[in-house]
DRENDO-1510 file (C-alpha; in Angstrom, 1 decimal, always signed):
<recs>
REC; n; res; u; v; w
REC; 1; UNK; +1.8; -5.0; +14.3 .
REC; 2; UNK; +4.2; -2.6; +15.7 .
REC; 3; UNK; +4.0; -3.3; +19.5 .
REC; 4; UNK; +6.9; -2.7; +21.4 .
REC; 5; UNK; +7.8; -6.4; +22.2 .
REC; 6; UNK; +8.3; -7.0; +18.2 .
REC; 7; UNK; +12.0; -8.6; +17.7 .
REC; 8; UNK; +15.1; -6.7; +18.1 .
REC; 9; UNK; +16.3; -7.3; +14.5 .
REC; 10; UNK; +13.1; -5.1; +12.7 .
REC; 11; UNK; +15.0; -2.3; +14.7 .
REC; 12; UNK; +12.7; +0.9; +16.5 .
REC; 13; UNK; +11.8; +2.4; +12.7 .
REC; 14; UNK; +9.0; +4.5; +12.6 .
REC; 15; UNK; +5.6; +2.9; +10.9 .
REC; 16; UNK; +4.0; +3.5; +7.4 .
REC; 17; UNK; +0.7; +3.1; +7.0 .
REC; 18; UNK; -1.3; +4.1; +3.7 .
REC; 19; UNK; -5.1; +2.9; +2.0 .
REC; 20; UNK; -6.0; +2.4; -1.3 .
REC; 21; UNK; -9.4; +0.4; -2.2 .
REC; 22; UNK; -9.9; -2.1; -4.4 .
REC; 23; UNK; -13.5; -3.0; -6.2 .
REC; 24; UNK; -14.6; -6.5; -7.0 .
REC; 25; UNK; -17.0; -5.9; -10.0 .
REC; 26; UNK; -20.4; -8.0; -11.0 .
REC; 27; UNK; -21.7; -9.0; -14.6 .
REC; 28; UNK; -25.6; -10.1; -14.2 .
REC; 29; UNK; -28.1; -10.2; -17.1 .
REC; 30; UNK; -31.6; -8.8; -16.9 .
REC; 31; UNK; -34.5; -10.4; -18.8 .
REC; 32; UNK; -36.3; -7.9; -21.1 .
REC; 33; UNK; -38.9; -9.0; -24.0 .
REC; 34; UNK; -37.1; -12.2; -24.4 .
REC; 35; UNK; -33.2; -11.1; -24.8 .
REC; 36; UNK; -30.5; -10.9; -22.2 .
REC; 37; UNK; -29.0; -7.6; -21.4 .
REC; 38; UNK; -26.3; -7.3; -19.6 .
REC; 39; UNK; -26.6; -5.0; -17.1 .
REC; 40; UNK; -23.4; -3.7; -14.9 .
REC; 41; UNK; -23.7; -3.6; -10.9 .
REC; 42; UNK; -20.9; -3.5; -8.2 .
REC; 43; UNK; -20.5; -6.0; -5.6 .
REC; 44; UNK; -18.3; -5.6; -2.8 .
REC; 45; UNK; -16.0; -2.7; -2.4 .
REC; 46; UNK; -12.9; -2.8; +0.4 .
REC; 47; UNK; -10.3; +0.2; +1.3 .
REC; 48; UNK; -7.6; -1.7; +3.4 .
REC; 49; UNK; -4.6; +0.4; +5.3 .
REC; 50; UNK; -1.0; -2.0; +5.7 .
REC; 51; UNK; +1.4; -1.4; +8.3 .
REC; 52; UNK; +5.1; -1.5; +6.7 .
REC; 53; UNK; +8.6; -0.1; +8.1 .
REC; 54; UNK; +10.3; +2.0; +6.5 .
REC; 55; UNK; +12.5; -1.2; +4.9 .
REC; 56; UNK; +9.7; -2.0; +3.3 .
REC; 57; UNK; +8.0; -4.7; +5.6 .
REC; 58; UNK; +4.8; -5.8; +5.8 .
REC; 59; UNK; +3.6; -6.2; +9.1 .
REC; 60; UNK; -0.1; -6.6; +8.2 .
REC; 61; UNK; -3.3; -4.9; +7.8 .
REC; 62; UNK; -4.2; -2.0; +10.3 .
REC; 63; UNK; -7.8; -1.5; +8.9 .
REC; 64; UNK; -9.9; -2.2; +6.4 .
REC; 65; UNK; -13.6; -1.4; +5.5 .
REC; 66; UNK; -16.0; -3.2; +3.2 .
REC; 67; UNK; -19.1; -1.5; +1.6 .
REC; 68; UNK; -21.5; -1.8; -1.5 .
REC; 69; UNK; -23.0; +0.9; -3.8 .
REC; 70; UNK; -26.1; +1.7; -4.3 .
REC; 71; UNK; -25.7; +2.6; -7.6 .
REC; 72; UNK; -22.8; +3.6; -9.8 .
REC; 73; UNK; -22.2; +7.3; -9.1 .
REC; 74; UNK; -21.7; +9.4; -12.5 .
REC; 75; UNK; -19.3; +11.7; -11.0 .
REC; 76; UNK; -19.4; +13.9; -14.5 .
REC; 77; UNK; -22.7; +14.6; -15.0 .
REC; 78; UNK; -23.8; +15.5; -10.9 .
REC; 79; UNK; -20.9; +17.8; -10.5 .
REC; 80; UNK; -22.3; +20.6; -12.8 .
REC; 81; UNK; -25.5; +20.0; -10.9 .
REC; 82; UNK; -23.7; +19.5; -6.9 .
REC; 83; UNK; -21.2; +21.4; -5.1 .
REC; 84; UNK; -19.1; +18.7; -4.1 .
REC; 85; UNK; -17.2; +21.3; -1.1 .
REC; 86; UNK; -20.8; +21.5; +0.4 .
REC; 87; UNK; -21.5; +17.8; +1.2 .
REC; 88; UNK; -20.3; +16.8; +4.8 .
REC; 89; UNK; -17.7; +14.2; +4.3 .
REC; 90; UNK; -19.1; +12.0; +6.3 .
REC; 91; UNK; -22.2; +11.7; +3.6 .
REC; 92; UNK; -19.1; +10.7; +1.2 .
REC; 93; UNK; -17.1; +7.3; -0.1 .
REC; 94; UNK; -14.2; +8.8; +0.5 .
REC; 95; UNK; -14.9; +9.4; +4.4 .
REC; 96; UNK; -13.6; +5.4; +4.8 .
REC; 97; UNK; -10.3; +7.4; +4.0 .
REC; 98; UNK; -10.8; +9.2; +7.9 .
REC; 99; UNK; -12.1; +6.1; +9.2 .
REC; 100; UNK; -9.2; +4.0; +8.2 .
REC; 101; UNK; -6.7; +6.5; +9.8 .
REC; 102; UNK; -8.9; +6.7; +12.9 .
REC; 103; UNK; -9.0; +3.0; +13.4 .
REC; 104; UNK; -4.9; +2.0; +12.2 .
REC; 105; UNK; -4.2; +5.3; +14.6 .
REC; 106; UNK; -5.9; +3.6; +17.6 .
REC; 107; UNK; -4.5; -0.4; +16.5 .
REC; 108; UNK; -1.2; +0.9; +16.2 .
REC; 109; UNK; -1.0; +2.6; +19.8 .
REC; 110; UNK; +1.7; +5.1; +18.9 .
REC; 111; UNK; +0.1; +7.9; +17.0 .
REC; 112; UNK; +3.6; +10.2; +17.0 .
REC; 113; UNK; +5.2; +7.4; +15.6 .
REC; 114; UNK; +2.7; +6.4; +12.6 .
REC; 115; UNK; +3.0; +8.4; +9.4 .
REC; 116; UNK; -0.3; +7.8; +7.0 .
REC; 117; UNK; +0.3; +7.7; +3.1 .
REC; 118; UNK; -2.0; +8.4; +0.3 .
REC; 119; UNK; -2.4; +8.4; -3.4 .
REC; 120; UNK; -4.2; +11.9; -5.1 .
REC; 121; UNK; -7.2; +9.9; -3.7 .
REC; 122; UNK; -6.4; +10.5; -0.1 .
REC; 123; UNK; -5.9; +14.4; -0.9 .
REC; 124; UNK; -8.6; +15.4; +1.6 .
REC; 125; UNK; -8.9; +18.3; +4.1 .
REC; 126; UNK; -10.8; +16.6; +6.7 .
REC; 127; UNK; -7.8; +14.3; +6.6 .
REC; 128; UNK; -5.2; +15.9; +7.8 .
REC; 129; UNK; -7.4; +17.7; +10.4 .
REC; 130; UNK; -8.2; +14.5; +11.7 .
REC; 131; UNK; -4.7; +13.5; +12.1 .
REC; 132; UNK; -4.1; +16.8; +13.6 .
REC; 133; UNK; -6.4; +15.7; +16.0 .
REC; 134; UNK; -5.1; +12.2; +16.8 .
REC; 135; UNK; -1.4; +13.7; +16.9 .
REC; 136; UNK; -0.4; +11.4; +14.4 .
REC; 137; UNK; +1.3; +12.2; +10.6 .
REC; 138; UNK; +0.5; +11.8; +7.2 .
REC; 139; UNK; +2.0; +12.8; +3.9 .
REC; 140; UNK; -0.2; +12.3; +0.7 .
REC; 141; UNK; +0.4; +12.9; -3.2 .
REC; 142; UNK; -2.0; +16.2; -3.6 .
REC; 143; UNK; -4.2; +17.0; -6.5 .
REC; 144; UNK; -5.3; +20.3; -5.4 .
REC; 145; UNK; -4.5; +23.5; -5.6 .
REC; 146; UNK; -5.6; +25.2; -2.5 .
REC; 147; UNK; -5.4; +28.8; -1.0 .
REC; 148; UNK; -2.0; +29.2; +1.0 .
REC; 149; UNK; -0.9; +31.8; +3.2 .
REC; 150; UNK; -3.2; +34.6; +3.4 .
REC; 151; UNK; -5.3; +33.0; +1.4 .
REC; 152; UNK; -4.4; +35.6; -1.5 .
REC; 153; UNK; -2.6; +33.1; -3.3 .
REC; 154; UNK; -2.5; +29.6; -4.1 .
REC; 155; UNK; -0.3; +26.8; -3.3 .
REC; 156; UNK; +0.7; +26.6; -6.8 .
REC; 157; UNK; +1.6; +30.4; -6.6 .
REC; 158; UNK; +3.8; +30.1; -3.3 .
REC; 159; UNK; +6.0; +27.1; -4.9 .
REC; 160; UNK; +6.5; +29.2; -8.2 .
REC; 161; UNK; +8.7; +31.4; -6.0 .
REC; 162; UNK; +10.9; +28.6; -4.2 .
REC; 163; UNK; +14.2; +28.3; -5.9 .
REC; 164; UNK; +15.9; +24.4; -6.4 .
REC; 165; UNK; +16.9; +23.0; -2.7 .
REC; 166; UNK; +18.3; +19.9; -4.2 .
REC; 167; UNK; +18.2; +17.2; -6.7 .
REC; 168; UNK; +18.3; +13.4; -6.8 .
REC; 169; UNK; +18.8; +10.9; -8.5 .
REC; 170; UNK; +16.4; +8.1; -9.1 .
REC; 171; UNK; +16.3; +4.8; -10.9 .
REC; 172; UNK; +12.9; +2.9; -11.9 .
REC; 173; UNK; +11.1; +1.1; -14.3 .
REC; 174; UNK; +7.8; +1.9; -16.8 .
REC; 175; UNK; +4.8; +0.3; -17.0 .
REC; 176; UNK; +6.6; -2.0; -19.7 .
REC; 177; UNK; +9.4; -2.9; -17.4 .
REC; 178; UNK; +11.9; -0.7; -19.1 .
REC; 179; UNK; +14.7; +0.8; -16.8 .
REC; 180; UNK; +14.9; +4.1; -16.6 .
REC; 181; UNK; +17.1; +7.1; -15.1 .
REC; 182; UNK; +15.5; +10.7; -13.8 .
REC; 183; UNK; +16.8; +13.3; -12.3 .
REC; 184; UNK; +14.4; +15.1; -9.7 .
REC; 185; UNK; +14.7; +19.1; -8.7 .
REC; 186; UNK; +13.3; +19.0; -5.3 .
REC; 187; UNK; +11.6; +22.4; -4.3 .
REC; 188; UNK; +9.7; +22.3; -0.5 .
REC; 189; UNK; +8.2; +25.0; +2.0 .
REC; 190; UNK; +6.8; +25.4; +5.1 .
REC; 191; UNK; +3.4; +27.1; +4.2 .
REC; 192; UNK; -0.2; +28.0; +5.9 .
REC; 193; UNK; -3.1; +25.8; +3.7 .
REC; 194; UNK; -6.1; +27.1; +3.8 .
REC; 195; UNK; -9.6; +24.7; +3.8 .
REC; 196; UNK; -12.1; +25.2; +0.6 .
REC; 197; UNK; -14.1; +28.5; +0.7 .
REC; 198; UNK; -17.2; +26.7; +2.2 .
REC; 199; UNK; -15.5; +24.4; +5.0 .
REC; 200; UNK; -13.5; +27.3; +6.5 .
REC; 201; UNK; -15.9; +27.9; +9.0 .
REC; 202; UNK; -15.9; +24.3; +10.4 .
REC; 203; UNK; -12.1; +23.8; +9.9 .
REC; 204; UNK; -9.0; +25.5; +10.8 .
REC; 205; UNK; -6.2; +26.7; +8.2 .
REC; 206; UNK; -3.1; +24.2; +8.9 .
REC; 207; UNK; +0.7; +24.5; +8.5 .
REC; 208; UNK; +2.0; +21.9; +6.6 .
REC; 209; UNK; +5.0; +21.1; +4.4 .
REC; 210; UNK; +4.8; +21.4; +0.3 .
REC; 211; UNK; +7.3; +19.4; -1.4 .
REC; 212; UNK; +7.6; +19.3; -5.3 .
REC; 213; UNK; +10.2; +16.6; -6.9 .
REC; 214; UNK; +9.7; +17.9; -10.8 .
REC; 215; UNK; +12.0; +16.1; -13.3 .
REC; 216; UNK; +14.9; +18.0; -15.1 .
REC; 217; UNK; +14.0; +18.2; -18.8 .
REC; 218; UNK; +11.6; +16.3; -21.1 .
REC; 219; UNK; +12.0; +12.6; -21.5 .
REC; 220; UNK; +11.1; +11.0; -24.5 .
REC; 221; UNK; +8.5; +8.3; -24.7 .
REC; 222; UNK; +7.1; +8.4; -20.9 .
REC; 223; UNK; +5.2; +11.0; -19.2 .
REC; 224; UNK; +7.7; +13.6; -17.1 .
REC; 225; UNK; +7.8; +12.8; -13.2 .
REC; 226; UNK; +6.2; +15.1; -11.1 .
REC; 227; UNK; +5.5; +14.8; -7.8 .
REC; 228; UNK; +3.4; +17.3; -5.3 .
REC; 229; UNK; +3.5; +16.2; -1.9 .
REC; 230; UNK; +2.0; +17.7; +1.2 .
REC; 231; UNK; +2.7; +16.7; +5.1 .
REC; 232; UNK; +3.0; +18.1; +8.6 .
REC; 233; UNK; +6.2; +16.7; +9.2 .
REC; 234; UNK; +8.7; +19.4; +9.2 .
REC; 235; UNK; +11.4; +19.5; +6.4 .
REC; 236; UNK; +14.6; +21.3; +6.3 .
REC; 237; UNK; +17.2; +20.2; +4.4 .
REC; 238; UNK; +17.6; +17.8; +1.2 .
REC; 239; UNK; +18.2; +14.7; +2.9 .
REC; 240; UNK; +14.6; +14.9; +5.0 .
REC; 241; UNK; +13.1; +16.0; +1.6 .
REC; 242; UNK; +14.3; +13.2; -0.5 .
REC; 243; UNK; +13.4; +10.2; +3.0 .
REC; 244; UNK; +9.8; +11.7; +2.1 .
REC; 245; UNK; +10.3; +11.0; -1.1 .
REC; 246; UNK; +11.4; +7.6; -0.5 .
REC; 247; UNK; +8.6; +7.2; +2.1 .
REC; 248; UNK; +5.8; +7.8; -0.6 .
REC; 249; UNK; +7.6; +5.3; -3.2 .
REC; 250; UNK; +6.8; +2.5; -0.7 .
REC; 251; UNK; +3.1; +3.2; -1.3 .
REC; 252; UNK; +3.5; +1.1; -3.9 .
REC; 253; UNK; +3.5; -1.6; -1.6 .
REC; 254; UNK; +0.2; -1.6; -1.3 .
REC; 255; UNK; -0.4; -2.6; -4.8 .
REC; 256; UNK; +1.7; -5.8; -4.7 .
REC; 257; UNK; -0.5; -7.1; -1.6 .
REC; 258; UNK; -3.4; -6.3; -4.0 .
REC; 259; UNK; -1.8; -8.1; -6.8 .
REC; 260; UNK; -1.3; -11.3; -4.3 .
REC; 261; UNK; -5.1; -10.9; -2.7 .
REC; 262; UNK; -6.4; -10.7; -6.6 .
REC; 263; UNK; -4.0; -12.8; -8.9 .
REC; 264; UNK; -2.7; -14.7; -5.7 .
REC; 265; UNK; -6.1; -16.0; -4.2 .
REC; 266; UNK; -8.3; -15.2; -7.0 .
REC; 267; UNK; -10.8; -13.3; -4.6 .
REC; 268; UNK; -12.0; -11.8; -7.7 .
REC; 269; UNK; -13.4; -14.9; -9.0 .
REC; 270; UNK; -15.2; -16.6; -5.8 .
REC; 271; UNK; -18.8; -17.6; -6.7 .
REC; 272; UNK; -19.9; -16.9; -3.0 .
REC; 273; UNK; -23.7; -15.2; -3.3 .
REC; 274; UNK; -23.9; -13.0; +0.0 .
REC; 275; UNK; -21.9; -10.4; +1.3 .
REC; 276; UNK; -21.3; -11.8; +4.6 .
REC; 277; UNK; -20.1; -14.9; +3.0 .
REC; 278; UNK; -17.9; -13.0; +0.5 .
REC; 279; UNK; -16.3; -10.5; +3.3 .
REC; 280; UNK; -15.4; -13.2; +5.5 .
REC; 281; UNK; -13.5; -15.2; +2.4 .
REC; 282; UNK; -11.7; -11.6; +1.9 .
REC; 283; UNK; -10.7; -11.2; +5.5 .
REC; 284; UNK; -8.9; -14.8; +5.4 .
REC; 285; UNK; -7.6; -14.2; +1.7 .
REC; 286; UNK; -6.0; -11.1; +3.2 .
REC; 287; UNK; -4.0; -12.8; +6.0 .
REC; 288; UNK; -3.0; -15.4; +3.1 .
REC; 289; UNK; -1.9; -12.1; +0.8 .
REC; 290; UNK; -0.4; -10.7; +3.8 .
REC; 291; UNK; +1.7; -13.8; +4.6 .
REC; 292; UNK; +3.1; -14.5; +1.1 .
REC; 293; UNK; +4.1; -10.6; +0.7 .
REC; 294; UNK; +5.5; -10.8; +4.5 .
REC; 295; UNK; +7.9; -13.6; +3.5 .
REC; 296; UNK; +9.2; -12.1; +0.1 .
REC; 297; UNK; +10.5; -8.8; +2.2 .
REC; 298; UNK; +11.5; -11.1; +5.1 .
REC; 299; UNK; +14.1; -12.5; +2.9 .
REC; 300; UNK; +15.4; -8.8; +1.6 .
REC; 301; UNK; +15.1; -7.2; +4.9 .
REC; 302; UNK; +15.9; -9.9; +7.6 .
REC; 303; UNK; +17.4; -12.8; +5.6 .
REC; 304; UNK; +20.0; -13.5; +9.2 .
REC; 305; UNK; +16.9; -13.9; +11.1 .
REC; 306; UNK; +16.3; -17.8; +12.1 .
REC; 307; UNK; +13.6; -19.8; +10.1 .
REC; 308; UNK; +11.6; -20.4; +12.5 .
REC; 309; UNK; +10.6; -16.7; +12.5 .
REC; 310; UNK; +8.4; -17.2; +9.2 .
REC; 311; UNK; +8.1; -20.8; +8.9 .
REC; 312; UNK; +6.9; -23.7; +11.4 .
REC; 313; UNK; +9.3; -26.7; +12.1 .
REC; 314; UNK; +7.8; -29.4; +9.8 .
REC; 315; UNK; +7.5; -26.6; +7.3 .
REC; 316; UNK; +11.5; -26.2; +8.0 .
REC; 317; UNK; +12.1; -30.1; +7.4 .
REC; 318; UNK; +10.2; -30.9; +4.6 .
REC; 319; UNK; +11.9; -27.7; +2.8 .
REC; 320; UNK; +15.3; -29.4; +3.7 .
REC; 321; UNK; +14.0; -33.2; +2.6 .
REC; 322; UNK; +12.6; -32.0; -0.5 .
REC; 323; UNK; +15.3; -29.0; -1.8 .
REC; 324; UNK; +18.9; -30.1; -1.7 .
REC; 325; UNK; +20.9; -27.3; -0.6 .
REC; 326; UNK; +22.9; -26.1; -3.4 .
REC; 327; UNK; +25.9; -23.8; -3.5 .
REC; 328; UNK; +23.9; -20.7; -3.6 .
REC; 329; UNK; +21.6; -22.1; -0.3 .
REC; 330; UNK; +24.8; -23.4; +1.4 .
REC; 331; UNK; +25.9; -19.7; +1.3 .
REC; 332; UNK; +23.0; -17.9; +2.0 .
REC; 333; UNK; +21.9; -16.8; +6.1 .
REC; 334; UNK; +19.6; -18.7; +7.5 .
REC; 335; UNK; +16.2; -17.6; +6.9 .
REC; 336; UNK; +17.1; -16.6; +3.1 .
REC; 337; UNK; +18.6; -20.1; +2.5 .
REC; 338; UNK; +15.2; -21.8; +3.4 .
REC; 339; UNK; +13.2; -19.5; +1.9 .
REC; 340; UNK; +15.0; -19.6; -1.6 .
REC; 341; UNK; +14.1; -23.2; -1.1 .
REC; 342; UNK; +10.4; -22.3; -0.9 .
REC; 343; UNK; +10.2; -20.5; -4.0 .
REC; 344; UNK; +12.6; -23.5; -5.2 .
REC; 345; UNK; +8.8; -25.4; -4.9 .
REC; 346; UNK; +7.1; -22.4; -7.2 .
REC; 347; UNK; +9.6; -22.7; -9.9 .
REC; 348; UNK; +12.0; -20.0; -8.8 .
REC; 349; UNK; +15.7; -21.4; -10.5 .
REC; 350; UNK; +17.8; -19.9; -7.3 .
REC; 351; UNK; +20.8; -19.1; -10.0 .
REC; 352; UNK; +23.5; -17.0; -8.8 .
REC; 353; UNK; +23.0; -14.5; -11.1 .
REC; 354; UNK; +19.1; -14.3; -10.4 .
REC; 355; UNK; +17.3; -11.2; -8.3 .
REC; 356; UNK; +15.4; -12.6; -4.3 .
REC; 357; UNK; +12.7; -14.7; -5.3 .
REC; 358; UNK; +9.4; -12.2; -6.0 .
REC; 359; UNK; +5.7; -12.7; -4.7 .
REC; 360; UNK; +4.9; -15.0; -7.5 .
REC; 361; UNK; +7.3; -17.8; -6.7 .
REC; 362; UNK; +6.7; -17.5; -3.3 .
REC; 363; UNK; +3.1; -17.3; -4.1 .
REC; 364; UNK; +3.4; -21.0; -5.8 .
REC; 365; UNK; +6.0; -22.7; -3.3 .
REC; 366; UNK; +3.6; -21.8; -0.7 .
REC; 367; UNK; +0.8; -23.7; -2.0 .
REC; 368; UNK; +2.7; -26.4; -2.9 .
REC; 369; UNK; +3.8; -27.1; +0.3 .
REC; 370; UNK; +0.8; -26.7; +2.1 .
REC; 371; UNK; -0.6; -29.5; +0.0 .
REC; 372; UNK; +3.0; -31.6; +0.7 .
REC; 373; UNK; +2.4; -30.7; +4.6 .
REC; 374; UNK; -1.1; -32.3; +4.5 .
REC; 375; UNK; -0.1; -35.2; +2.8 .
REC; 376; UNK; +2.7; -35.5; +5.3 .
REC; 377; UNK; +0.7; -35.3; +8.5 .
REC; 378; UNK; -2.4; -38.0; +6.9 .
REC; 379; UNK; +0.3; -40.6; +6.7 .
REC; 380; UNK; +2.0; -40.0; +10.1 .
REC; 381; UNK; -1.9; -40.4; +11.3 .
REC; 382; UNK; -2.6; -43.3; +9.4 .
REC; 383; UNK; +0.9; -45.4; +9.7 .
REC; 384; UNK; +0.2; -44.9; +13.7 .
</recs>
């Protein structure tokens, strides 16, 4: 997890770490003059904070909180009723936000080296004095507009005066898997940001670093890219602008351990009845999440590393006895040659024109030969 004795081919890359949570919702059915009405409540909730280099890697989970609600919060109808500014965060949900960055802060060891990302969820005030305090980084997608400089203006109003530093490039795909091409007008300032009106007693105005990445033009049949982000690393040219940029587009990562923990391990559909019971399942579904994602970027980002790195020596041999190399195997380095044979197992056709073998594949070759392994080792037992 990012201690200084990790192997010399991850390299000395600075460490990502970001939260997002994820809900696991219940259906029950109350009894009421003889019919069944269904009647929502929320089980478990868990905000969890990976570790990842800036290649991408997964080195596993830094933090992670569980809780339950009360009740569901209706966020529309209180907030004409509470001043949202006013409640201490520490009364709020989103304080497991601070406590995640405490706790990954202290795992980690190297504050000056961590940088914490965030969705608009993470945009929080406390936050970043909090990592202000702990002399670590963060750089989050912000939401709001807050007063900036003397606190005259806004935010908003400072960036409407920077002129185009840059632009760049990027390629990515829609929600329907469509490629697509944008090109970003990058816009960023070092600017004082001030805390709401009724915190500013209790918390200091900070410097930090706006950066806007706004889309040239309107594209047709997507929503136009905008991004507003906001850090206390320093930024002065393009090229540190658009690393930030690339920086926050591996918060996405996050989401694909998700998809692996939910889709993966099915934790959505265990029938365990108590929390305890259901937290401790989690906690080992997350190492098994962790694992598969681990082994899909070990083969983009390290595939010359030796197989023994990710996979155990029977694991190695029954790969070999059971996939017959073929000529894109015989080609590939080491670790990538016995990994395309585990997603070989989950279906993955390893043709030369084919992208790495995704989560999914992996996913399925891993559970398949855990099951071969087992098999394996009850018949060395029994044949003595």
């Amino acid at each position: 997890m990012g201690g200084r004795d990790e192997p010399e081919w991850l390299g000395t890359m600075d460490r990502i770490q970001w939260a997002r949570w994820t809900g696991i919702p219940t259906i029950t059915f109350a009894q009421r003059r003889g019919r069944e009405k269904p009647s929502s409540l929320c089980g478990i909730l868990m905000h969890s904070s990976l570790a990842v280099t800036t290649q991408g890697l997964p080195l596993g989970l830094a933090a992670i909180k569980f809780w339950s609600r009360q009740e569901f919060k209706d966020t529309t109808t209180k907030r004409s009723k509470v001043n949202f500014t006013r409640i201490p965060i520490e009364e709020k949900e989103s304080f497991r936000w601070i406590e995640n960055l405490r706790q990954s802060t202290t795992r980690l060891g190297d504050a000056d080296r961590c940088v914490h990302i965030g969705d608009r969820e993470s945009d929080i005030f406390e936050l970043f004095c909090a990592a202000n305090e702990l002399g670590t980084h963060f750089l989050v997608r912000t939401c709001t507009n807050r007063l900036a400089g003397d606190s005259g203006h806004t935010v908003a109003d400072e960036m409407s005066e920077v002129r185009v530093k840059g632009l760049h490039r990027i390629e990515f795909c829609d929600v329907k898997g469509r490629p697509h091409q944008a090109l970003l007008e990058i816009r960023y300032r070092r600017i004082i940001v001030w805390p709401p009106v009724a915190k500013q007693r209790h918390y200091p105005a900070l410097r930090l670093t706006v950066i806007h990445a706004t889309e040239r033009g309107e594209p047709v049949g997507r929503e136009r890219i905008e991004w507003k982000l906001l850090t206390d690393l320093p930024v002065n040219s393009r090229v540190e602008a658009i690393e930030k940029l690339d920086w926050y587009a591996l918060r996405w990562k996050i989401e694909t351990f998700h998809k692996n923990l939910k889709s993966g391990c099915k934790a959505e559909e265990s029938q365990l009845r108590t929390a305890s019971r259901l937290t401790n399942l989690i906690a080992i579904f997350c190492i098994l999440a962790w694992r598969v994602f681990w082994l899909t970027e070990m083969n983009r980002c390290a595939p010359e590393a030796p197989p023994d790195v990710a996979l155990t020596e029977v694991e190695v041999t029954l790969l070999n006895h059971l996939v017959k190399d073929t000529a894109r195997t015989e080609r590939a380095p080491p670790l990538s040659r016995i990994l395309i044979k585990l997603a070989q197992l989950g279906g993955y056709l390893a043709r030369s024109s084919d992208p790495p073998p995704g989560n999914k594949v992996i996913w399925r070759g891993m559970r398949r030969l855990v099951d071969i392994q087992i098999g394996y080792c009850l018949g060395r037992e029994n044949s003595g």
